[in-house]
TORSE-699590 format. One record per atom (N, C-alpha, C): chain; x, y, z; residue in one letter; residue number from 1. Coordinates in Angstrom, 2 decimals, m for minus. Each point is the difference from the previous one (the first is absolute). Layout:
REM TORSE-699590
+-------+---------+---------+---------+------+-----+
| kette |      c1 |      c2 |      c3 | rest |  nr |
+-------+---------+---------+---------+------+-----+
|     A |       X |       Y |       Z |    a | NUM |
...
+-------+---------+---------+---------+------+-----+
//
This chain:
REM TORSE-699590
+-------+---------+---------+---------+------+-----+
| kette |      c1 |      c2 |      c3 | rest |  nr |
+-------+---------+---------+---------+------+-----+
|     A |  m10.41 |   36.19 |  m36.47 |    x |   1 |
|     A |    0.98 |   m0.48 |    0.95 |    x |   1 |
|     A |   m0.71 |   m0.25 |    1.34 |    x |   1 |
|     A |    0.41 |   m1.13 |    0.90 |    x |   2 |
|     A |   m0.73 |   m0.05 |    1.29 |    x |   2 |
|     A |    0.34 |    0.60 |    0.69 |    x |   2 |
|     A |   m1.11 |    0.28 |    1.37 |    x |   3 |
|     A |    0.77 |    0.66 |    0.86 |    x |   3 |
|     A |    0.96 |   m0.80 |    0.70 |    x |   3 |
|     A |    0.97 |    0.57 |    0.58 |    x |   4 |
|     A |    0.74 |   m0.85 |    1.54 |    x |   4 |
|     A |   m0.38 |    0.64 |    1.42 |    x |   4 |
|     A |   m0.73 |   m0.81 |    0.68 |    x |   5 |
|     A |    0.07 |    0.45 |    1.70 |    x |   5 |
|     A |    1.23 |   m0.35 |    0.28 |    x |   5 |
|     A |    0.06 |    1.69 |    1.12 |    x |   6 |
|     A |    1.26 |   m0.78 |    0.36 |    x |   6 |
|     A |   m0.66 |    0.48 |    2.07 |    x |   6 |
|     A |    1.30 |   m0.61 |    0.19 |    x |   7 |
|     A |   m0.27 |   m0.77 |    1.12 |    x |   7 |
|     A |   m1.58 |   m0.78 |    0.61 |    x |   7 |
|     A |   m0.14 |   m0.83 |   m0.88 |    x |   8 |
|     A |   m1.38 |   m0.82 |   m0.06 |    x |   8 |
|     A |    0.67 |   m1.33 |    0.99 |    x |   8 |
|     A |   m1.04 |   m0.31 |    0.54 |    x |   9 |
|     A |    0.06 |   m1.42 |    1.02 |    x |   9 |
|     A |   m1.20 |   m0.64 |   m0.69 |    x |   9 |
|     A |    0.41 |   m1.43 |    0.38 |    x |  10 |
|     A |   m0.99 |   m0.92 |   m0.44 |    x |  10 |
|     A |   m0.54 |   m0.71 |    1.12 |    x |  10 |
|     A |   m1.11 |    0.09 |    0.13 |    x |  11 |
|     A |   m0.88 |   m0.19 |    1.31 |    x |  11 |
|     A |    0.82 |   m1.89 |    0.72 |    x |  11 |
|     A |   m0.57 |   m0.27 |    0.85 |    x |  12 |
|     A |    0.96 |   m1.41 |    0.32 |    x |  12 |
|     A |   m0.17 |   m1.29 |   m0.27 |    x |  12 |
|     A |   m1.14 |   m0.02 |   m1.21 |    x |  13 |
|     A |   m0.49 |   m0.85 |   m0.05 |    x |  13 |
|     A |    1.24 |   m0.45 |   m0.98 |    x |  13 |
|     A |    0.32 |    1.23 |   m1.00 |    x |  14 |
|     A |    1.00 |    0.11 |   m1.57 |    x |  14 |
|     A |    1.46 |   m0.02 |    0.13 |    x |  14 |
|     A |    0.28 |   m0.46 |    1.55 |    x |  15 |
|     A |    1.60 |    0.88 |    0.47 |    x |  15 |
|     A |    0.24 |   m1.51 |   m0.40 |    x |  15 |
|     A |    1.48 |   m0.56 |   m0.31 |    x |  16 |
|     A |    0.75 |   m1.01 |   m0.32 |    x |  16 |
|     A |   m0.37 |   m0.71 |    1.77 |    x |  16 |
|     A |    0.01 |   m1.12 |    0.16 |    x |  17 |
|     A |    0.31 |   m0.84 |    1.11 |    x |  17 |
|     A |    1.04 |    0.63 |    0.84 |    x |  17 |
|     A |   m0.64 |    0.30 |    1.12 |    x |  18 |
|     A |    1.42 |    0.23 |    0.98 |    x |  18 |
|     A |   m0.31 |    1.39 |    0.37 |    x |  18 |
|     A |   m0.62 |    0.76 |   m0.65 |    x |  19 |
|     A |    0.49 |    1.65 |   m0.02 |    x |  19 |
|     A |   m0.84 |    0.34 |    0.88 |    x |  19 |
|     A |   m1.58 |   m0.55 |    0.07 |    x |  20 |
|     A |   m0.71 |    0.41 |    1.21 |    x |  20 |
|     A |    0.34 |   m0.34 |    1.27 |    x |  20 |
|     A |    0.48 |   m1.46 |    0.15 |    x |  21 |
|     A |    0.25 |   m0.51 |    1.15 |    x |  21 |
|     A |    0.99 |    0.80 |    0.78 |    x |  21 |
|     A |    0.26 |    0.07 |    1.58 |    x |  22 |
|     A |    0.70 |    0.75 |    0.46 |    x |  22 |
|     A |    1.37 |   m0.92 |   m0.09 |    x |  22 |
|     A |    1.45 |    0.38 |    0.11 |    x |  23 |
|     A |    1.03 |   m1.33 |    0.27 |    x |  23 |
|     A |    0.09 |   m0.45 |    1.56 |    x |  23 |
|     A |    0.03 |   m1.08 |   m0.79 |    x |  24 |
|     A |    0.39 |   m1.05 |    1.60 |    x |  24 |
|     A |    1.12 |    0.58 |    0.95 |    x |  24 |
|     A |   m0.06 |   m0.09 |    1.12 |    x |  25 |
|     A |    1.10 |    0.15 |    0.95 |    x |  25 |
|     A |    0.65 |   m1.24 |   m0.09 |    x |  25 |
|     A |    1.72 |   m0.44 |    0.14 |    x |  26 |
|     A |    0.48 |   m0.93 |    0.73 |    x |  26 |
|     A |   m0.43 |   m0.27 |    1.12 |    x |  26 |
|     A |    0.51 |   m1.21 |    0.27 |    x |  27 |
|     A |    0.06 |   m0.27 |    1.56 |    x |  27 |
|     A |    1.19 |    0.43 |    0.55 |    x |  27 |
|     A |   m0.24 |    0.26 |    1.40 |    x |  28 |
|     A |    0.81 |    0.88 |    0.81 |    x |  28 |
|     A |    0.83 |   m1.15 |    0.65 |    x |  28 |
|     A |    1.38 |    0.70 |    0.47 |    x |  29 |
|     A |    0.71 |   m1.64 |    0.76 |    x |  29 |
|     A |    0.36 |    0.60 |    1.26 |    x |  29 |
|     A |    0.08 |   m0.22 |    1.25 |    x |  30 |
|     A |    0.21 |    0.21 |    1.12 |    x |  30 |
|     A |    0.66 |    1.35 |    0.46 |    x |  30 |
|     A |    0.72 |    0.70 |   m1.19 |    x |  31 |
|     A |    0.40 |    0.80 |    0.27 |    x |  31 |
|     A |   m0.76 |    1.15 |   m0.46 |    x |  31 |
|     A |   m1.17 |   m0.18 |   m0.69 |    x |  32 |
|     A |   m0.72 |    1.13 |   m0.25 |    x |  32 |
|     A |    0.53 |   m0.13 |   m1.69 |    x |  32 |
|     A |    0.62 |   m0.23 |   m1.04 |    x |  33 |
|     A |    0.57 |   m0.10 |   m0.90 |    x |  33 |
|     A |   m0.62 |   m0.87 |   m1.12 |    x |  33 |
|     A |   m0.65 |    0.57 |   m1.13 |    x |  34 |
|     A |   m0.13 |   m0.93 |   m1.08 |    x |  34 |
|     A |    0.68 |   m0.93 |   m0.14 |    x |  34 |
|     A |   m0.87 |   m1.24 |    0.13 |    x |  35 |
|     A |    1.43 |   m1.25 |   m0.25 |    x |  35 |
|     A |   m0.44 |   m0.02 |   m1.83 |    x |  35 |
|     A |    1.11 |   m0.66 |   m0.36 |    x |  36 |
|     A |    0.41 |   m0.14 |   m1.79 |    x |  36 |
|     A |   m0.31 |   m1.42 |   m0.10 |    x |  36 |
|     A |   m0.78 |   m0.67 |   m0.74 |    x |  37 |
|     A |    0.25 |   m1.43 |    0.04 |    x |  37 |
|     A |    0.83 |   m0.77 |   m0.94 |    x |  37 |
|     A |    1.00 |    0.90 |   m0.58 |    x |  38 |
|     A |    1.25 |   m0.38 |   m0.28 |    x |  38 |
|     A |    0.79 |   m0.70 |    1.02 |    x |  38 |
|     A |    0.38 |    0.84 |    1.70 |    x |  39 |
|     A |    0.48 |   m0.44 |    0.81 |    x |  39 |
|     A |   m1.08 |   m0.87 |    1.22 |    x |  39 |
|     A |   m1.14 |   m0.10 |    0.06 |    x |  40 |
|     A |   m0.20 |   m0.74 |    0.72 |    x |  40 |
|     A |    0.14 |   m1.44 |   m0.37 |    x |  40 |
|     A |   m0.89 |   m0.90 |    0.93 |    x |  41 |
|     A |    0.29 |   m1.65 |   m0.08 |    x |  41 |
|     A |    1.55 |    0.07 |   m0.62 |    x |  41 |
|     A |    0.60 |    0.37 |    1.13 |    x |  42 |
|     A |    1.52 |   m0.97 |   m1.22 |    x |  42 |
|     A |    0.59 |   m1.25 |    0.35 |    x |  42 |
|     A |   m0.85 |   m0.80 |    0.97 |    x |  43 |
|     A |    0.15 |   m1.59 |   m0.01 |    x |  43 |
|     A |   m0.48 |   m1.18 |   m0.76 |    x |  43 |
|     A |   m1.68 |    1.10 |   m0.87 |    x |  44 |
|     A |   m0.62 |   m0.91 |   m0.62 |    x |  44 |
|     A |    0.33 |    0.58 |   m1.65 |    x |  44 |
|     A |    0.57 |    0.91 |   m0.31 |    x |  45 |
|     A |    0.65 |    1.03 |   m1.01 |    x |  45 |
|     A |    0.79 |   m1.35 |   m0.31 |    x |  45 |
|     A |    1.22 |    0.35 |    0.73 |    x |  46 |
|     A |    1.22 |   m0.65 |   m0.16 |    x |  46 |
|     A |   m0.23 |   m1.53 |   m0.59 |    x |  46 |
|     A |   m0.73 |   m0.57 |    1.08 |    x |  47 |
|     A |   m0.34 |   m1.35 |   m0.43 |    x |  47 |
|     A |   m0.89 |   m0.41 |   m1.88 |    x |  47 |
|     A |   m0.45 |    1.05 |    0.16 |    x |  48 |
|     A |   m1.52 |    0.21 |   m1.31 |    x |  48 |
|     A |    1.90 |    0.28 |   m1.13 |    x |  48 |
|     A |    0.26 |    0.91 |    0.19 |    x |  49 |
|     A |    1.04 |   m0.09 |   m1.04 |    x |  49 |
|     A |    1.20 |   m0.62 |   m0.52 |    x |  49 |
|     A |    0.06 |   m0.93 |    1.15 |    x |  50 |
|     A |    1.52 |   m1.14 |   m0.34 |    x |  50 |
|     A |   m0.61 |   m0.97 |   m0.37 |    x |  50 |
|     A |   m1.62 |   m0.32 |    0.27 |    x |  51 |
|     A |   m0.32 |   m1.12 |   m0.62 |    x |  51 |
|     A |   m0.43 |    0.35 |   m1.37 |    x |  51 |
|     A |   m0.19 |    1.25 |   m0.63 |    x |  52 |
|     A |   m0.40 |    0.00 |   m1.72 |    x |  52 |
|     A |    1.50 |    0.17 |   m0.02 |    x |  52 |
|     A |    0.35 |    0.63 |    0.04 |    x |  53 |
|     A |    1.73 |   m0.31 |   m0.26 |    x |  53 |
|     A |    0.30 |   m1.39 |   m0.51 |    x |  53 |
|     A |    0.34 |   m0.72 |    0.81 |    x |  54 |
|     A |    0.21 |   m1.47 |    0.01 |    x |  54 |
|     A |   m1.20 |   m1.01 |   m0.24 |    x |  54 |
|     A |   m0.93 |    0.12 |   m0.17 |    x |  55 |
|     A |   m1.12 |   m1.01 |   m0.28 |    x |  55 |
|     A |   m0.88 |    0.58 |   m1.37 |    x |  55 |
|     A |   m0.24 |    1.08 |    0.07 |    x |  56 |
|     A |   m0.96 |    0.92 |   m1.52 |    x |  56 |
|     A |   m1.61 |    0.03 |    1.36 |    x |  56 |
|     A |   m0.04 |    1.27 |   m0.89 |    x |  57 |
|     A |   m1.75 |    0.48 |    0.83 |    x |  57 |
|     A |   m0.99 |   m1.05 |    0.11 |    x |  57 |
|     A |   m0.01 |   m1.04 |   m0.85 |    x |  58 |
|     A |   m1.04 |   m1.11 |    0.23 |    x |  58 |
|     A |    0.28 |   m0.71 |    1.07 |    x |  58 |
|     A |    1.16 |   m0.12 |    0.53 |    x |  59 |
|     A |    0.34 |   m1.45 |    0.90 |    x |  59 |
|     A |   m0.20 |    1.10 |    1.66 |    x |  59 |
|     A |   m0.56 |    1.53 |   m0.06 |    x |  60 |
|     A |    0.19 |    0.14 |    1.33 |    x |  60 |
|     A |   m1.04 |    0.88 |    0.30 |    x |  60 |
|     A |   m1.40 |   m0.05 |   m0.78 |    x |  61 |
|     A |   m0.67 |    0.21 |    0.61 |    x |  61 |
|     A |   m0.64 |    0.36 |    1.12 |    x |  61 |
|     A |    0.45 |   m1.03 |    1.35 |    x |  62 |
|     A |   m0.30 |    0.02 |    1.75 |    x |  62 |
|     A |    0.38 |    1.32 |    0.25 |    x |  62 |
|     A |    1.70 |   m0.05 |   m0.76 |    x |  63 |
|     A |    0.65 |    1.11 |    0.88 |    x |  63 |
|     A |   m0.55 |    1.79 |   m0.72 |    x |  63 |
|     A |    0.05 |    0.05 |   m1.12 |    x |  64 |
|     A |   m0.93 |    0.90 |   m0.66 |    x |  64 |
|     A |   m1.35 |    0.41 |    0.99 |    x |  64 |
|     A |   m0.90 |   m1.23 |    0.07 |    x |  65 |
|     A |   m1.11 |    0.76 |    0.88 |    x |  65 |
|     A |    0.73 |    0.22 |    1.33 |    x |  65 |
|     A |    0.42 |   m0.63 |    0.82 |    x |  66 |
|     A |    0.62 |    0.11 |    1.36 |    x |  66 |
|     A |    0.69 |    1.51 |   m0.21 |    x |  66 |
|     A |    0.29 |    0.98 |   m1.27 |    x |  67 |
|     A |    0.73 |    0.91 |    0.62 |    x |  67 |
|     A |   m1.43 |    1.66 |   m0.55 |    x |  67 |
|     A |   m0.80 |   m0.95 |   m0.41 |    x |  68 |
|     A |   m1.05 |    0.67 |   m0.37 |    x |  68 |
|     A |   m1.24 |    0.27 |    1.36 |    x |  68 |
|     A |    0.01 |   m1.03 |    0.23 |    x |  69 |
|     A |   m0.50 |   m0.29 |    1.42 |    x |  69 |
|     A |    0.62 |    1.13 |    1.23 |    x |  69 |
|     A |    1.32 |   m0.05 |   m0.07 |    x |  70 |
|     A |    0.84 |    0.72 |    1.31 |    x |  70 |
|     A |   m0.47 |    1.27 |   m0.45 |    x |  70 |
|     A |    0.09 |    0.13 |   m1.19 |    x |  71 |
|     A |   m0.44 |    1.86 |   m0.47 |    x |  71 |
|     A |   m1.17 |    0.79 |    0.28 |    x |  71 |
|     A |   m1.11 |   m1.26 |   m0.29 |    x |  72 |
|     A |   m1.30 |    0.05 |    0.26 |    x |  72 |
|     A |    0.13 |    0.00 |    2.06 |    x |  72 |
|     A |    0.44 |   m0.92 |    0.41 |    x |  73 |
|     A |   m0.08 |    0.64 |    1.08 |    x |  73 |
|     A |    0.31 |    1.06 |    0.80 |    x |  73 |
|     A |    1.37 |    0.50 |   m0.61 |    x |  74 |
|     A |    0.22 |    1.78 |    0.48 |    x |  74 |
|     A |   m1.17 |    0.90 |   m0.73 |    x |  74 |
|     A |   m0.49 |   m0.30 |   m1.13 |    x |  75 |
|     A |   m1.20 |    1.21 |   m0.44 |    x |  75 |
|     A |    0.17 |    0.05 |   m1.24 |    x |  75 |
|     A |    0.80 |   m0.81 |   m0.66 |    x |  76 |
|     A |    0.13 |    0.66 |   m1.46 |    x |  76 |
|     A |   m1.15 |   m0.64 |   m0.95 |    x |  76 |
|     A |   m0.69 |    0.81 |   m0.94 |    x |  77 |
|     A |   m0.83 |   m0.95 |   m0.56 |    x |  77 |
|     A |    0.93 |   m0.36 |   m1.19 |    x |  77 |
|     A |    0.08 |   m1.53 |    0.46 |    x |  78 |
|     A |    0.30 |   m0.84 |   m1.26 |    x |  78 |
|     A |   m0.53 |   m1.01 |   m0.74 |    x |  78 |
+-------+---------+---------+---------+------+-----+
//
């Protein structure tokens, strides 16, 4: 029968993606407060989603990057 280590770590070369890295912080919004980028951009949001609504994801592209863009400029990596 084998043995089992137990509480064994696997050095960082062996850890799954992600596990060494430390996590990202949000970006902060004026008030000191994790912003969500659920609620930010909600001019280029709004717009990015009435046009797949009414047109389909191919025909709106612009507005897709334009709300990718606004995100990227508060800090989010997108």
């Amino acid at each position: 029968m084998p043995e089992i280590q137990q509480n064994a770590t696997a050095p960082p070369s062996q850890c799954p993606e992600g596990m060494s890295k430390p996590a990202k912080k949000r970006p902060v919004g004026k008030d000191g407060k994790p912003l969500k980028p659920c609620c930010c951009c909600p001019e280029t949001k709004t717009a990015r989603d009435e046009c797949i609504v009414n047109r389909g994801e191919e025909a709106c592209g612009d507005l897709i990057q334009a709300h990718k863009q606004c995100l990227r400029d508060l800090g989010f990596n997108i």
